[in-house]
C-alpha positions as a Markdown table, in Angstrom:
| # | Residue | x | y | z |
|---|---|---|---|---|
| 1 | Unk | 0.0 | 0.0 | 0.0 |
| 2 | Unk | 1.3 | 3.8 | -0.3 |
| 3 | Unk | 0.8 | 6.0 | 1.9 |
| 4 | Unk | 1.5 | 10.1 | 1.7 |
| 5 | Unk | 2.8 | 11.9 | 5.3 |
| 6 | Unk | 2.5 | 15.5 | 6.0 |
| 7 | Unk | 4.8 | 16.0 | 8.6 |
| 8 | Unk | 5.6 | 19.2 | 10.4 |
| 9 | Unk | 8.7 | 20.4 | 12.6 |
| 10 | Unk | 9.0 | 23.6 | 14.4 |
| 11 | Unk | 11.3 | 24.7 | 17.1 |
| 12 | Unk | 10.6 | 23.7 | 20.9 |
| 13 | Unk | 8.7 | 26.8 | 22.5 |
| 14 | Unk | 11.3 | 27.3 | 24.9 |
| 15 | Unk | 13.8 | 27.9 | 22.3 |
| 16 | Unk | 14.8 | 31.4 | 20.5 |
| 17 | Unk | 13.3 | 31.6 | 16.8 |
| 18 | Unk | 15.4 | 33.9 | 15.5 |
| 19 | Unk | 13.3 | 33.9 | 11.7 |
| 20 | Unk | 10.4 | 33.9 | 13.6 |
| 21 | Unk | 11.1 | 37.2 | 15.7 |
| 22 | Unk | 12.6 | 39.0 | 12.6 |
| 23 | Unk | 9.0 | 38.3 | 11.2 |
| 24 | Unk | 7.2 | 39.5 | 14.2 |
| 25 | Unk | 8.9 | 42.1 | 14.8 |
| 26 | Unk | 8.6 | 43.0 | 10.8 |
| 27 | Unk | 4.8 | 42.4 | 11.0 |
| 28 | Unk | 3.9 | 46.1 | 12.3 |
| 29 | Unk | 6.1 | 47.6 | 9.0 |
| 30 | Unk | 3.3 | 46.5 | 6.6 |
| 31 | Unk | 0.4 | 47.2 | 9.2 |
| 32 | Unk | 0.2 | 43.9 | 10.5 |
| 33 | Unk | 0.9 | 44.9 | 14.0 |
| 34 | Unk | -1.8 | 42.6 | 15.5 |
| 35 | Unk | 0.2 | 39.5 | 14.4 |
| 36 | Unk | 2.9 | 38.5 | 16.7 |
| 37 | Unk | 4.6 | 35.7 | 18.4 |
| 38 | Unk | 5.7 | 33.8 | 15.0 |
| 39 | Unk | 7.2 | 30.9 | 15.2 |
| 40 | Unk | 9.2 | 29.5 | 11.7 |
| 41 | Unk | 9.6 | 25.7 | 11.3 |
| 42 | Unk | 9.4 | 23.4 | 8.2 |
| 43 | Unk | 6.4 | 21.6 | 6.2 |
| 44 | Unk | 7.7 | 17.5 | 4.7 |
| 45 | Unk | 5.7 | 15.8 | 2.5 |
| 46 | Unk | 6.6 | 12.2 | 1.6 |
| 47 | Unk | 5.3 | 9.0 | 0.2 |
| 48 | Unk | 5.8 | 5.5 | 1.8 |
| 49 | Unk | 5.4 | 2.0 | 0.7 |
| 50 | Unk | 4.4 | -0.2 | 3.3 |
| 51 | Unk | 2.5 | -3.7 | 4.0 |
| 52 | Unk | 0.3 | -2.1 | 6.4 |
| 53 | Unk | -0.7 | 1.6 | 7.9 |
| 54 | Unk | 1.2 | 0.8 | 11.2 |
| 55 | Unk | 4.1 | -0.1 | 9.7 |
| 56 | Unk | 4.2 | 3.1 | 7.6 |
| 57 | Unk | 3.7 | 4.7 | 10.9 |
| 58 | Unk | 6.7 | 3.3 | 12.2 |
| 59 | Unk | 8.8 | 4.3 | 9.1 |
| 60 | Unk | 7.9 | 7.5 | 9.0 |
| 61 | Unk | 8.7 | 8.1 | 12.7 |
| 62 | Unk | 11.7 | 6.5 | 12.7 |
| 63 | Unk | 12.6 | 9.0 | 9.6 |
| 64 | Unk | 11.7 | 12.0 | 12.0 |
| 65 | Unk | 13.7 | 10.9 | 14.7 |
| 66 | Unk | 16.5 | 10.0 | 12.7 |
| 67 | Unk | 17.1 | 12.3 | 10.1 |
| 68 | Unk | 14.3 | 15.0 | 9.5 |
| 69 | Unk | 14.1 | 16.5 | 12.9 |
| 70 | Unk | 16.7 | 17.7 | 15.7 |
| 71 | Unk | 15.3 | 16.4 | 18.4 |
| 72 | Unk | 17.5 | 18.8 | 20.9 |
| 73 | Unk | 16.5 | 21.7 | 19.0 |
| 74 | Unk | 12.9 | 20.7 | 16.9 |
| 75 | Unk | 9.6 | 18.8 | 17.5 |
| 76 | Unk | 7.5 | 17.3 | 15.1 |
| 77 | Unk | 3.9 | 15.9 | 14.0 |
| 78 | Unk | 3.0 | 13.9 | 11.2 |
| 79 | Unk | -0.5 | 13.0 | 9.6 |
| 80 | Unk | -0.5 | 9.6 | 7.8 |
| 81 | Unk | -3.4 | 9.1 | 5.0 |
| 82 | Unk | -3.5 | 6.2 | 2.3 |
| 83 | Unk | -3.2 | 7.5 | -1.1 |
């Protein structure tokens, strides 16, 4: 079966977002001074093969922890739908 994965990774809260302040604090240049507090991070989308959902699961988790996200640094989500 294949399966797509929409998987997101952002900065942990407690961490400094340096893009993310440089957009805030650009927000109130182009009268958009109500928006604040951004936070930057990055958007994946992939496709698995696998035998079953869970197994793609797995995969895909294993590829966040391994290689698409810094775990010190980053956190991530993922969505997981059969294409």
């Amino acid at each position: 079966m294949k399966f797509i994965a929409e998987i997101n990774v952002m900065p942990h809260k407690s961490l400094l977002d340096p893009q993310g302040k440089a957009v805030s604090s650009s927000m109130k240049n182009i009268n958009l001074s109500e928006i604040k507090n951004v936070r930057i991070g990055k958007h994946i989308s992939l496709e698995i093969e696998a035998q079953t959902k869970e197994i793609a699961l797995k995969k895909v988790k294993e590829a966040c922890e391994k290689m698409l996200c810094n775990q010190i640094m980053e956190s991530f989500d993922f969505k997981l739908e059969k294409m």
